[in-house]
C-alpha positions as CSV (number, residue, x, y, z in Angstrom):
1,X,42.0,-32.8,16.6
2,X,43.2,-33.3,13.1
3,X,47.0,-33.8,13.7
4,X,49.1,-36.1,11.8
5,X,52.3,-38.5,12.9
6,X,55.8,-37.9,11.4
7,X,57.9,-40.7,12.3
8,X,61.4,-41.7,11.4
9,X,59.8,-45.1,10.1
10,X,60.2,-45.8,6.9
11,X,60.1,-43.4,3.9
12,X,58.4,-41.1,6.0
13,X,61.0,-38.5,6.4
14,X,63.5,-39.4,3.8
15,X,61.5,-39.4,0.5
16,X,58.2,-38.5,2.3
17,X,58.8,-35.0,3.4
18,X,62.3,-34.7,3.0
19,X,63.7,-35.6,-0.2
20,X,67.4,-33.1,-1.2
21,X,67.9,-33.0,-5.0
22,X,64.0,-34.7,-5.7
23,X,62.8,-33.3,-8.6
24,X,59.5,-31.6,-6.7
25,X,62.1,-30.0,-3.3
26,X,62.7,-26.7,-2.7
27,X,65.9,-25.4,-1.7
28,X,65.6,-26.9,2.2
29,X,65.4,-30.6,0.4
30,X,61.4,-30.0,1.6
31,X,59.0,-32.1,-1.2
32,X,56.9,-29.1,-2.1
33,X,53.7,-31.4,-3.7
34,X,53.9,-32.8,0.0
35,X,53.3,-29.4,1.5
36,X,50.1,-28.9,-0.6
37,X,48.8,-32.0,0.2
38,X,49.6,-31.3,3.8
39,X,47.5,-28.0,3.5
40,X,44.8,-29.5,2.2
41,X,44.4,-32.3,4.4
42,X,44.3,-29.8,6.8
43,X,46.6,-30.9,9.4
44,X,46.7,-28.7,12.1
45,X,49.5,-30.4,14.7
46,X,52.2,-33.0,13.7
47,X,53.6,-35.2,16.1
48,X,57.3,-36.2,16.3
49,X,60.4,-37.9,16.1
50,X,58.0,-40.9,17.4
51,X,56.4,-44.0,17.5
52,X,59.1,-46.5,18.1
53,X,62.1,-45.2,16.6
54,X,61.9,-41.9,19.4
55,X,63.2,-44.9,22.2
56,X,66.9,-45.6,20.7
57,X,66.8,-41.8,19.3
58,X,69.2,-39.1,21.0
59,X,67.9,-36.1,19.4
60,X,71.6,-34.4,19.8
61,X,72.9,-36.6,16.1
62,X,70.2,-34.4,14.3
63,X,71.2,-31.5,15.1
64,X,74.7,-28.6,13.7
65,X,76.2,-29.5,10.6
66,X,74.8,-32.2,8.5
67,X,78.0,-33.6,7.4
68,X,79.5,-33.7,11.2
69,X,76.1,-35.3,12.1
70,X,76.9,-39.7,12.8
71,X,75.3,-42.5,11.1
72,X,73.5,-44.6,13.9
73,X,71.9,-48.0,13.6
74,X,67.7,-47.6,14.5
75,X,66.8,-50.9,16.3
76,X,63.4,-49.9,16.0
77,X,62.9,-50.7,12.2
78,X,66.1,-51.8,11.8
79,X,67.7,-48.9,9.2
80,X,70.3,-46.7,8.9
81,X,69.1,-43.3,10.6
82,X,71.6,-40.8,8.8
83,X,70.0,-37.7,10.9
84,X,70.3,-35.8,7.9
85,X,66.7,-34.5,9.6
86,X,66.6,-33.3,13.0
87,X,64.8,-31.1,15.0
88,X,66.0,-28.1,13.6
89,X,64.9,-29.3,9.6
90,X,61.4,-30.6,11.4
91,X,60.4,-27.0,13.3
92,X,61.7,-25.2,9.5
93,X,59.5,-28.2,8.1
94,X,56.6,-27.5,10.4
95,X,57.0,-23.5,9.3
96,X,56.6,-24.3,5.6
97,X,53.3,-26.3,6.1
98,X,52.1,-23.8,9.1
99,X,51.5,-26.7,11.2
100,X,52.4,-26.8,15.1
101,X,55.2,-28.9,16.2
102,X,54.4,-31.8,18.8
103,X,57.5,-33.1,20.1
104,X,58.5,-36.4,22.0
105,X,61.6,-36.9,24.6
106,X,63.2,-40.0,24.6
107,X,62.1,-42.0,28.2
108,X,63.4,-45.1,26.9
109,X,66.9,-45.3,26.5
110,X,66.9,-41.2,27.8
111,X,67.0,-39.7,31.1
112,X,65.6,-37.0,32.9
113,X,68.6,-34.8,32.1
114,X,68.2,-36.0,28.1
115,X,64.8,-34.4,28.2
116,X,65.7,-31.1,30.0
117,X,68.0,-30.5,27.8
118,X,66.1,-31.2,24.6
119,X,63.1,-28.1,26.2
120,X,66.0,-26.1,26.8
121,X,67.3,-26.1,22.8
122,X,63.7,-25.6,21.6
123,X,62.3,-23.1,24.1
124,X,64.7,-21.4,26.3
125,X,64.8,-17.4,25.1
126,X,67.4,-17.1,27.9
127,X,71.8,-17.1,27.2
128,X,71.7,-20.8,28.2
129,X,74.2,-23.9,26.7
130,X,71.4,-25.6,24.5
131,X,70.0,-22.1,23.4
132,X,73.2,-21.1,22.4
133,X,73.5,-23.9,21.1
134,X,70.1,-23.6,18.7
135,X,71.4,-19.8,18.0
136,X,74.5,-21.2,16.4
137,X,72.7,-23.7,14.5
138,X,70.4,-20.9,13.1
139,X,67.3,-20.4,15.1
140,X,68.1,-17.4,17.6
141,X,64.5,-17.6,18.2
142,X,63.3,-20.0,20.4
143,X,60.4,-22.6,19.2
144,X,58.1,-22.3,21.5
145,X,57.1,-26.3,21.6
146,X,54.0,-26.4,23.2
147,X,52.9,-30.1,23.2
148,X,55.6,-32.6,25.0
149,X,55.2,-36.3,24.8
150,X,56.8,-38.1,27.8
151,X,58.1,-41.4,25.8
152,X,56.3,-43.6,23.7
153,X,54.3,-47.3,24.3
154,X,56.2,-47.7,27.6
155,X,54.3,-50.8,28.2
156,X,55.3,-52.6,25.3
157,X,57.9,-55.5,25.8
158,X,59.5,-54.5,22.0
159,X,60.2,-50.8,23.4
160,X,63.5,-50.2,24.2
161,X,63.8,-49.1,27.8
162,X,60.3,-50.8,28.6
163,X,59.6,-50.4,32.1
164,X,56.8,-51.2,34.3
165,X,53.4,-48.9,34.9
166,X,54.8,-47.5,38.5
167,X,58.4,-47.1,37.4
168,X,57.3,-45.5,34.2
169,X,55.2,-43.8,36.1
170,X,57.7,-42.0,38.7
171,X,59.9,-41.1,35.7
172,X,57.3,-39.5,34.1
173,X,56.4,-37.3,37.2
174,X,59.9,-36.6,37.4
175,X,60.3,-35.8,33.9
176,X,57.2,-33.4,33.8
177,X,58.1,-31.8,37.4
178,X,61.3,-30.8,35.8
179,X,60.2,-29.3,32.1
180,X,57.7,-27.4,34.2
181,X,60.0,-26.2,36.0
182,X,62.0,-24.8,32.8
183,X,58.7,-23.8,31.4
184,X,55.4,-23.8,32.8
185,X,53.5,-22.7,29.4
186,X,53.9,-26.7,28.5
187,X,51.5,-29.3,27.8
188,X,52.0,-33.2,28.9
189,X,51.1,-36.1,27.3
190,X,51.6,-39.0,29.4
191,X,51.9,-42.5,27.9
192,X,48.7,-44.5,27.8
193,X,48.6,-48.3,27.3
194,X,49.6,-49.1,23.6
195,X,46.8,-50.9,22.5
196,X,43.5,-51.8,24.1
197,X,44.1,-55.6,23.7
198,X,47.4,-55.5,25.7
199,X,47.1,-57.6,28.8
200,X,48.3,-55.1,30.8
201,X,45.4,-52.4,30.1
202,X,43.7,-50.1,32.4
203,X,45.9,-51.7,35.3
204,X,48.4,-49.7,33.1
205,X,46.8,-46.1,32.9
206,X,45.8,-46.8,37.0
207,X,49.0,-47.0,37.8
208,X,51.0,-44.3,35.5
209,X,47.9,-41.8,36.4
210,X,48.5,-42.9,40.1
211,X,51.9,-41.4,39.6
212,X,51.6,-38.4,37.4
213,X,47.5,-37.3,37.7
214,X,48.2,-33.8,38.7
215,X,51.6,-33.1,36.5
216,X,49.7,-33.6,33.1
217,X,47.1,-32.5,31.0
218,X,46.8,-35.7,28.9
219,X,47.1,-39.6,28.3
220,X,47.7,-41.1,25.2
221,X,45.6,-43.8,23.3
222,X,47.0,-45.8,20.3
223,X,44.3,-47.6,17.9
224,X,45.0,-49.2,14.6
225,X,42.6,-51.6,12.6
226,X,43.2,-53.9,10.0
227,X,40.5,-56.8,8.4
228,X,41.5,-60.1,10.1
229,X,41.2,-62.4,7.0
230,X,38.1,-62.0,5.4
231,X,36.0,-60.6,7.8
232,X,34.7,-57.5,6.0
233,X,31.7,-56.3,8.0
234,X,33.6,-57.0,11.8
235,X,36.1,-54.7,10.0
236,X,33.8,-51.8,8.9
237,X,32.6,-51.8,12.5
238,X,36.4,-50.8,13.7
239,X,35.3,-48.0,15.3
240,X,32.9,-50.2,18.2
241,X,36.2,-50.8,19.3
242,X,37.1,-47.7,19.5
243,X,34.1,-46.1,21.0
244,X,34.5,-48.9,24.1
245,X,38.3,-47.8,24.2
246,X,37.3,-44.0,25.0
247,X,34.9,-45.2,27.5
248,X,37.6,-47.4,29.2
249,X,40.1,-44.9,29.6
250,X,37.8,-42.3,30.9
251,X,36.3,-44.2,33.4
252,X,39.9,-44.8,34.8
253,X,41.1,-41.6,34.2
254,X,37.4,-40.1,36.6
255,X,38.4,-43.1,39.1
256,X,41.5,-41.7,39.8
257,X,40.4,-38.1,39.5
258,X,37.8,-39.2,42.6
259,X,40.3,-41.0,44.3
260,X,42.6,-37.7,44.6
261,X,39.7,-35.9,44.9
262,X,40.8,-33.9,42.1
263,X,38.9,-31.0,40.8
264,X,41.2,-31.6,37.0
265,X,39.6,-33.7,34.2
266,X,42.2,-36.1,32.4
267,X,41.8,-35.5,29.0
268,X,43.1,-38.1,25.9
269,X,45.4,-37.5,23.2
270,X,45.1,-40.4,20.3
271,X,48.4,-39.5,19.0
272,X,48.2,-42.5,17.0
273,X,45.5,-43.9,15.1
274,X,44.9,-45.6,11.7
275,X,44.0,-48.2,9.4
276,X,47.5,-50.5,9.7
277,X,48.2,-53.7,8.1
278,X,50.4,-54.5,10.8
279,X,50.0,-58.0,10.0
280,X,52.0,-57.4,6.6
281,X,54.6,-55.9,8.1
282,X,55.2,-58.7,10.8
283,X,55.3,-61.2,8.3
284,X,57.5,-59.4,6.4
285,X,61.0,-61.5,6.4
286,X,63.9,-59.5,8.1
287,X,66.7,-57.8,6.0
288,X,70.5,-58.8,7.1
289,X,71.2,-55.4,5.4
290,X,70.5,-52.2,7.1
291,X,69.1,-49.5,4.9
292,X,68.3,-46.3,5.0
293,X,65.1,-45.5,4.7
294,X,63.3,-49.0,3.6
295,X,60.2,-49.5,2.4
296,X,57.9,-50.4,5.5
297,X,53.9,-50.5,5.5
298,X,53.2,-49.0,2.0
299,X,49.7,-50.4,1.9
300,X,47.6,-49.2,-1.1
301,X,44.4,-48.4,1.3
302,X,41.3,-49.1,-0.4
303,X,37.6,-47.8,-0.7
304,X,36.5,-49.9,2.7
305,X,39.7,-49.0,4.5
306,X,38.6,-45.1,4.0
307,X,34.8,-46.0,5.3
308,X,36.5,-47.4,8.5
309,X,38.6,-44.5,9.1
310,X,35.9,-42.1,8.4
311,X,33.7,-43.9,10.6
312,X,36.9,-43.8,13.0
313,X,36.8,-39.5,12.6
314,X,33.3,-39.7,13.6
315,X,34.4,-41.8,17.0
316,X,36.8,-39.3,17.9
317,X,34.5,-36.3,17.4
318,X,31.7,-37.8,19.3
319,X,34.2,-37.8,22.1
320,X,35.8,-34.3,21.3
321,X,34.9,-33.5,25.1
322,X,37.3,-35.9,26.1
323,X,39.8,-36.1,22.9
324,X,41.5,-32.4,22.7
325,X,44.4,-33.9,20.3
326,X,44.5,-36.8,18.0
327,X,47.3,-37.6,15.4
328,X,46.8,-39.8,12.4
329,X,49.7,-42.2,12.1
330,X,51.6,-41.2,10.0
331,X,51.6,-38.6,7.3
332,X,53.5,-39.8,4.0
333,X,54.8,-43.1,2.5
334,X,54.0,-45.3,5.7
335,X,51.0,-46.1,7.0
336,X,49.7,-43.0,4.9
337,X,46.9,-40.9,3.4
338,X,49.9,-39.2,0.6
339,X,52.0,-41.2,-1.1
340,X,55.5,-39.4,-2.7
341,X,57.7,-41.5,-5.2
342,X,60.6,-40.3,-6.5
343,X,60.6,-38.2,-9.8
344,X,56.9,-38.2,-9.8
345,X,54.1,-36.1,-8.3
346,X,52.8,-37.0,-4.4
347,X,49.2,-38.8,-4.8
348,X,46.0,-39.1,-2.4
349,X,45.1,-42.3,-0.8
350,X,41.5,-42.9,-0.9
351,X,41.8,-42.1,2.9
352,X,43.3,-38.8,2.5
353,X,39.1,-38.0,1.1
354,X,37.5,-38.3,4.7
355,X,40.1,-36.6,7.1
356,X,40.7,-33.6,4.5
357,X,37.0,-33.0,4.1
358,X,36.3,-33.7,7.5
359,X,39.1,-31.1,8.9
360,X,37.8,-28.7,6.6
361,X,34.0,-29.0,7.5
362,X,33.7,-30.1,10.5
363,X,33.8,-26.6,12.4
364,X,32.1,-25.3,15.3
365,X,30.5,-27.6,17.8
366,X,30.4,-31.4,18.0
367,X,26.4,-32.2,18.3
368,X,24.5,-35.1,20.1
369,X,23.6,-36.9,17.3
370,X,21.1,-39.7,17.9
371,X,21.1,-43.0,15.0
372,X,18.5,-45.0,14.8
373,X,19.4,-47.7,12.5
374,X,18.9,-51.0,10.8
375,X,22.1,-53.7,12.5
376,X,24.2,-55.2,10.8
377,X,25.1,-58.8,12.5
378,X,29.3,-59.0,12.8
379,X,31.8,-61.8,13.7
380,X,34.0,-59.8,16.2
381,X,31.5,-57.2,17.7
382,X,27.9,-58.5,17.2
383,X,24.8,-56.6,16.4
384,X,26.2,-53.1,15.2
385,X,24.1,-50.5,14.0
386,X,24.7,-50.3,10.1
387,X,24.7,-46.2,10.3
388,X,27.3,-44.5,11.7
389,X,27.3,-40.1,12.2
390,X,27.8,-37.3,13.8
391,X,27.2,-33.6,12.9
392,X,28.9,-30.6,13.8
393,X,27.3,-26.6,14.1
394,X,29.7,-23.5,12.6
395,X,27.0,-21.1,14.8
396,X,28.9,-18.2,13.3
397,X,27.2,-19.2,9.9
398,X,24.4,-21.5,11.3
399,X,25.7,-24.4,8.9
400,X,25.4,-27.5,9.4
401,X,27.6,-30.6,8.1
402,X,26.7,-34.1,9.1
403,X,29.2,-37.5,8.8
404,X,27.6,-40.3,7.8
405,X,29.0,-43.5,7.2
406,X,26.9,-46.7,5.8
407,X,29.3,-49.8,7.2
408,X,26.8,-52.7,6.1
409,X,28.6,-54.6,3.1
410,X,25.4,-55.0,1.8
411,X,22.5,-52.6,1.9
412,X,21.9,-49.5,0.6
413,X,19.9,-46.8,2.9
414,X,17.3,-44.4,3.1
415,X,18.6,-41.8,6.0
416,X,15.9,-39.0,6.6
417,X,17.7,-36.9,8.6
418,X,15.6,-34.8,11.5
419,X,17.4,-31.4,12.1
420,X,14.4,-30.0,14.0
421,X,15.1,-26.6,16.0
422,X,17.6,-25.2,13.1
423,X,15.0,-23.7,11.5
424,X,14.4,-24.3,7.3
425,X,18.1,-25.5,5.6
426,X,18.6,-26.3,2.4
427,X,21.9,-28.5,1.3
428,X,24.7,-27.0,0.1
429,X,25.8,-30.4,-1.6
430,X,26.0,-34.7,-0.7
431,X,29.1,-36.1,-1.5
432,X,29.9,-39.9,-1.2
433,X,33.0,-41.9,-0.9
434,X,32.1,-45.3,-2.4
435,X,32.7,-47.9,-4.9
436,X,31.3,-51.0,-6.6
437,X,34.7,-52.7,-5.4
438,X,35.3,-51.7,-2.1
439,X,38.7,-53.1,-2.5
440,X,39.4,-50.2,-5.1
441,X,42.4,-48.3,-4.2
442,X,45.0,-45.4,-5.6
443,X,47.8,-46.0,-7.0
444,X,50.8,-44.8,-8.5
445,X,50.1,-46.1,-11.9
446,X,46.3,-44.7,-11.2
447,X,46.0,-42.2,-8.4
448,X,43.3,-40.7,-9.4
449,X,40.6,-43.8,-9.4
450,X,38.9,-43.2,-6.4
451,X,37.7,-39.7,-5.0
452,X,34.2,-38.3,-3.5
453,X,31.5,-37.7,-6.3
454,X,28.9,-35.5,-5.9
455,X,25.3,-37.4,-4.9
456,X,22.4,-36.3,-6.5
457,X,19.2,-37.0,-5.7
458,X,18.2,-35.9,-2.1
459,X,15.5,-34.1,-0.9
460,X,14.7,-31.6,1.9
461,X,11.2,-30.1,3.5
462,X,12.0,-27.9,6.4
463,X,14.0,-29.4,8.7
464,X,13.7,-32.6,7.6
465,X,16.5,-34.4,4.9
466,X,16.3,-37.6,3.0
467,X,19.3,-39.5,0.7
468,X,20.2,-42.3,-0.5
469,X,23.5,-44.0,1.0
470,X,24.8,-47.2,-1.0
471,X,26.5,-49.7,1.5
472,X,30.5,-49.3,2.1
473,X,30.2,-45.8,1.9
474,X,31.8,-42.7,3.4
475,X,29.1,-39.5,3.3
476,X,29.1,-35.8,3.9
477,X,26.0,-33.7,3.6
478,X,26.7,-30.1,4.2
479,X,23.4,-27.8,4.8
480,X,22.9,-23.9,6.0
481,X,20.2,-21.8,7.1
482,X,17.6,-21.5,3.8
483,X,17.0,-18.1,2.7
């Protein structure tokens, strides 16, 4: 549930994660003030090579000798891809931080064969070519990649190798018929429609689920949100949109299940989801010069873009019946919650505040949570409830934390929370992710300005809560069982 995205993109990999000589790398070139950060943002699952880049990639450059390893041009973002960083660096990389691997295979530009082969070097314990292969590049032990991604945003005209739903579809059956036959431990990710607004959706997922329903365990969901000019209050209600996505996608995914007359639920992975200025990027004017690693989405994320993606963390827990993996895209530099410059220490974004405590307290069981709130009156969604939460149960310790995020731009709240049939709790502490600028961000030259202060002033009788929650505001109150 709280994976992260690591995508040749950028200065993701090189200078994100992977940075030989920096002055904070360890001996394997690894940033080492990344890895902390990693750890406590609590990332559980990283997903890679891609995103967009994994469609032109053949995943053979980045692997044996780095100096015998070629130079290839990415189409994708239009760099240099050295594949000084392959899948060998990214499963040593993925030790160090004590994070499970999530690979992708290539069904763009790939083949069938392309994707056997790539199972076989990271999971065959068996005196096979690619194995051998892996042993002589210094892993005798096999990786044991549980999570496979068949492609990436197949339906998307500026993939390469874009096909249509059905004949995506059948290669994707085909593709997960054979890496079940080489191992059967594996788990499938099929790819979902790329967006919700493509023209193409649900027809999409029909179709691909038509082909594959029984062959996988999951479809994929991509979701970034950005403010469309200056309408601040449609964008703190990002995650409506998200909430009617899940809905969509499940009510496909059960219409095929009854068609089939299937006894297997389809369940989601949002392997890719965010706050994206995409819009920057796109207008961005194209270099004639191909770079390695470039500068691409670098957006200093502000106070209102962490409420939103908060608010988004609450979405995908309310669905955590549904949504058994979700990746925030991506991890360092790009689209990012840490930010690494050279020659100076890696920094939080003001984002990194609601996944990390969220990962960390957010244990146990997703609860029902019922919101009765004052609306907030948006441009691009209507009438939306200004509250936004959910809470979770630990019932090895009985506590309680609940996620509450205040999106109107203008109101401060009362919020008497009603946690009847717990018994007496008394809070453990409020802490609030807010500012009088909600444009406020981190940055390099002060990385430090905004982080979650402690709330005072709440008050609890029995079961019963009360604070105080300014507008624009991120919350968690944490609460066990009262002595």
């Amino acid at each position: 549930m709280f994976g992260a995205f690591v995508e040749h993109m950028g200065r993701c990999v090189y200078g994100g994660i992977f940075e030989p000589d920096g002055a904070f790398s360890d001996s394997d070139g690894f940033r080492t003030d990344v890895l902390a950060l990693v750890a406590e943002m609590g990332v559980t699952i990283v997903r890679y090579p891609g995103g967009n880049f994994l469609s032109g990639y053949d995943w053979k450059d980045g692997v044996g000798p780095p100096a015998d390893r070629p130079t290839r041009l990415d189409l994708a973002w239009h760099s240099l891809e050295t594949n000084e960083f392959g899948v060998d660096e990214f499963m040593k990389w993925c030790s160090a931080a004590g994070i499970e691997p999530m690979m992708a295979a290539n069904l763009g530009t790939g083949t069938l064969r392309d994707a056997l082969e790539l199972l076989d070097y990271a999971n065959t314990d068996a005196p096979s070519e690619w194995a051998d292969h892996r042993a002589k590049n210094g892993s005798p032990r096999p990786y044991a990649v549980k999570v496979w991604c068949l492609g990436n945003e197949m339906d998307g005209p500026w993939q390469l190798g874009h096909k249509p739903a059905q004949e995506y579809g059948r290669l994707a059956g085909d593709v997960a018929r054979g890496m079940r036959m080489l191992d059967p431990s594996v788990e499938l990710v099929v790819c979902g429609s790329s967006q919700r607004q493509m023209p193409s959706f649900a027809a999409w997922e029909n179709a691909v689920l038509e082909e594959t329903y029984e062959l996988v365990d999951h479809i994929s969901m991509h979701a970034y949100y950005e403010i469309e000019g200056t309408d601040l209050q449609s964008f703190l209600a990002s995650s409506t949109d998200l909430d009617g996505y899940i809905g969509d996608v499940c009510a496909v995914a059960d219409s095929v299940k009854a068609r089939k007359r299937s006894d297997k639920v389809m369940y989601l992975s949002l392997d890719e989801w965010n706050v994206w200025y995409l819009s920057r990027l796109q207008a961005r004017p194209k270099s004639p010069e191909w770079e390695r690693a470039p500068r691409l989405s670098e957006d200093d994320y502000t106070v209102a873009d962490a409420v939103v993606l908060g608010n988004l963390l609450i979405s995908i827990l309310r669905r955590s019946d549904r949504i058994k993996m979700a990746c925030i895209a991506q991890l360092v530099n790009t689209i990012a919650a840490i930010r690494a410059e050279p020659g100076r220490p890696a920094f939080r974004q003001t984002t990194f505040w609601p996944f990390s405590l969220t990962a960390r307290y957010a244990v146990g069981q997703a609860l029902v949570t019922r919101v009765v709130s004052p609306a907030v009156s948006t441009g691009k969604y209507g009438e939306v409830d200004s509250l936004d939460a959910i809470a979770t149960l630990d019932e090895a310790t009985g506590n309680v934390a609940l996620f509450l995020v205040n999106r109107s731009a203008a109101d401060a709240v009362d919020v008497t929370v009603d946690l009847r049939g717990f018994g007496p709790l008394e809070v453990i502490e409020h802490v609030m992710l807010s500012d009088p600028d909600p444009m406020r961000a981190n940055t390099a030259a002060d990385p430090a300005a905004v982080a979650p202060l402690d709330r005072p002033g709440w008050s609890s009788t029995g079961s019963v809560v009360t604070v105080n929650v300014t507008g624009i505001s991120w919350n968690m109150i944490r609460l066990r069982p009262a002595d």
